[in-house]
N, C-alpha and C positions, 0 to 999 in steps of 0.2 A: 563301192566308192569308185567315181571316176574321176576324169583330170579330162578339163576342156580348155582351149585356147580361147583368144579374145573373142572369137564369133559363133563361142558352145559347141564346137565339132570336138567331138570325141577323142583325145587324143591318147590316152592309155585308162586301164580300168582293172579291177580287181576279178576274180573268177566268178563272186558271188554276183558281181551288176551284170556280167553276160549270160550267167544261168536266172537272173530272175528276169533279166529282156528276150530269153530262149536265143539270145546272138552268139556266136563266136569274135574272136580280135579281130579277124579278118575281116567281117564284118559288121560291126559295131565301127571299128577304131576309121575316122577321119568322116562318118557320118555326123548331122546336128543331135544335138541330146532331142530336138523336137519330134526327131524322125520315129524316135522310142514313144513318144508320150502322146496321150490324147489330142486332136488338132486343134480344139480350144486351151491348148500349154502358152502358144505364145501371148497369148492377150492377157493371161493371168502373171508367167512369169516375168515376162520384159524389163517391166517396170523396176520389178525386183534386182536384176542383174546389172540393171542402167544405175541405180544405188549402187550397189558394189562399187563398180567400174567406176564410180566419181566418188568415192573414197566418203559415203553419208553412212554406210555401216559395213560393218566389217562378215555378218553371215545376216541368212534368212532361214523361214522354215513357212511354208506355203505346203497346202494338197496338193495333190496331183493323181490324176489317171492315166498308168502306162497299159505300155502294148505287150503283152508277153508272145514273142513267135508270132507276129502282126497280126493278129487275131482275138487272142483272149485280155478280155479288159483285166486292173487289178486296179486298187484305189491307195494309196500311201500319203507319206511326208515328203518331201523334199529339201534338203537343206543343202543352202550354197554356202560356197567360202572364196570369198578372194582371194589371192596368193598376189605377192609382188616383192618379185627379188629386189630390185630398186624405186624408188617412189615417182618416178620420171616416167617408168616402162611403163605400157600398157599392161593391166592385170590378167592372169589366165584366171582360171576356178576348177575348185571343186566341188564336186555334190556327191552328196551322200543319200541314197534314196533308201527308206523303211518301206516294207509294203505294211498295210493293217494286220494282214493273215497271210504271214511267213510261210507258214506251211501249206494251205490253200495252194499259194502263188507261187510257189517253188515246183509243187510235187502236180499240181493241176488236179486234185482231189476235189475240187469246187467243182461236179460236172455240170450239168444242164439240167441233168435231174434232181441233184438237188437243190441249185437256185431257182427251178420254178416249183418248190413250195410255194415259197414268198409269191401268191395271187395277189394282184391288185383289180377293183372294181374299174369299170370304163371311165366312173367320174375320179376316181385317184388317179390312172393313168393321164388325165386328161389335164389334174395337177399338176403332177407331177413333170408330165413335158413344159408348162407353164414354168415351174420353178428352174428347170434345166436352161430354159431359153433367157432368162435372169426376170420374169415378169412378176411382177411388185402385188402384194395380196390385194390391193385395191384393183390393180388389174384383172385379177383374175375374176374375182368377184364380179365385172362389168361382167366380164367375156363368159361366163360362164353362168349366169344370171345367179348369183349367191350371196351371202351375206358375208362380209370380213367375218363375222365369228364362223361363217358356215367352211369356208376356207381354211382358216386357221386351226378349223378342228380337225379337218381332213390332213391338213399336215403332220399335224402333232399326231395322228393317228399312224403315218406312215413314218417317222421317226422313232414311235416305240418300235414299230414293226421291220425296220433296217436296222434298231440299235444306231441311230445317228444323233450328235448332239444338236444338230444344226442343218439348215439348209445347204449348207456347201459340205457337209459331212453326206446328208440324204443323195443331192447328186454324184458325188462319189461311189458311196456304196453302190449307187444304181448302177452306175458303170460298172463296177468292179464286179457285180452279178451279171452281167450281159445283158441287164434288163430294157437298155436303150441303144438306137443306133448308132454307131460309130462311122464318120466321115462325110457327113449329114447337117445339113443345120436347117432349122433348127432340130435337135435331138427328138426324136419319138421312143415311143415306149411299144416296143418289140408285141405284135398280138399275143404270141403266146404265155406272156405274163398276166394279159387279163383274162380276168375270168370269165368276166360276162359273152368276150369273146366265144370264149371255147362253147359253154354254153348255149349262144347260138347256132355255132356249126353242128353241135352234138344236134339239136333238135330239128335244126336244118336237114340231116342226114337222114332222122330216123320216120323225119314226113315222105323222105323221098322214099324212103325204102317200105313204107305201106303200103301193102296191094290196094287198087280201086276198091275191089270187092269186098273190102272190109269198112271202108267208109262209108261214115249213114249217109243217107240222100236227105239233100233239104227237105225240110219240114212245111210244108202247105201254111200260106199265112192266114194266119186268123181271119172268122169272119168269111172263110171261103170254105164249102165241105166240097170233098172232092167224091165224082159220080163213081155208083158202083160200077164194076165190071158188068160191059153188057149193057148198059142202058147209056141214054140219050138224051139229052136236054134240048130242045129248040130255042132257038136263038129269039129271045126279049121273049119268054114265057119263063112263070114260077114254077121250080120243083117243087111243088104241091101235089096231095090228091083232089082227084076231083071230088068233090060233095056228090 
């Protein structure tokens, strides 16, 4: 839990929000809460805390993907709270962030090796940055010559395969695996989560590393026999015998 003044900088926090941002007081405290969170935090939260602040509701609870130790994504909740000693004052807040996987996100047990289990093919990556960047399944379907159900099913396919209920649940999780770029827009989806990638490098490699000497030599095309060793053909005469 933390406590932010009217313009979201930091103003004191509990031990658990600076061990699971990897910050200390001294730095965390008088930073923006944005400086912690993914850089697409303000277009989502604003709106949010602009409610607060004009007194239409009294808390929220929005996703969000923070920064642990400016480096490792994690995907959570968010929940704001206004605070206001007198009704006149301007409101500070507080938020309360959950990560999805406490323990993941505390101990950093989620390493690299095991988030790229989760492969994805070149044409789900190719979705999946679609859905990151907010592109609408008719969209994608132009862009990527496909049908809405052919779309839809490549989602729903990567939804069972992140455990997400939803599309702003899937870009979540994705960040919170490393699976995409951070600081970037629009968001890509990291090579080494796809598969087909690696794949090509793998065979990329192993052309390179064949000796000549083992590769067949093109094959003579058809309709052409090629002369024995030692003999000669003249030029505009038949390889025939004579009669």
């Amino acid at each position: 839990m933390a406590s932010l003044d009217a313009s979201l900088a930091i103003v004191a926090a509990d031990a658990d929000f600076f061990h699971l941002f990897g910050q200390d007081s001294t730095e965390a405290c008088g930073r923006s809460l944005y400086s912690l969170l993914h850089p697409s935090a303000p277009g989502l939260l604003n709106r949010h805390f602009a409610r607060l602040a004009e007194g239409h509701r009294p808390r929220f609870v929005e996703r969000m993907v923070g920064i642990r130790g400016e480096t490792v994504p994690f995907s959570g909740e968010l929940t704001g709270i206004a605070v206001r000693s007198v009704p006149a004052q301007e409101p500070s807040f507080v938020v309360v962030v959950r990560p999805d996987d406490e323990s993941a996100s505390l101990t950093g047990e989620d390493d690299a090796s095991a988030r790229r289990k989760q492969l994805l093919t070149e044409l789900d990556a190719q979705i999946l940055t679609g859905v990151a960047s907010g592109a609408s399944t008719v969209q994608l379907a132009a862009r990527l010559y496909l049908s809405r159900q052919g779309v839809e099913y490549h989602v729903g396919l990567m939804l069972r395969r992140l455990k997400a209920p939803n599309r702003a649940a899937l870009v979540a999780r994705a960040h919170s695996m490393g699976m995409l770029t951070i600081g970037s827009w629009p968001p890509r989806v990291l090579p080494e989560f796809v598969k087909d990638t690696d794949n090509r490098r793998r065979r990329s490699r192993s052309r390179a590393d064949t000796p000549d000497s083992t590769r067949r030599p093109p094959s003579p095309r058809h309709g052409h026999r090629s002369a024995r060793p030692g003999t000669q053909t003249a030029p505009g005469t038949a390889n025939s015998r004579a009669s």
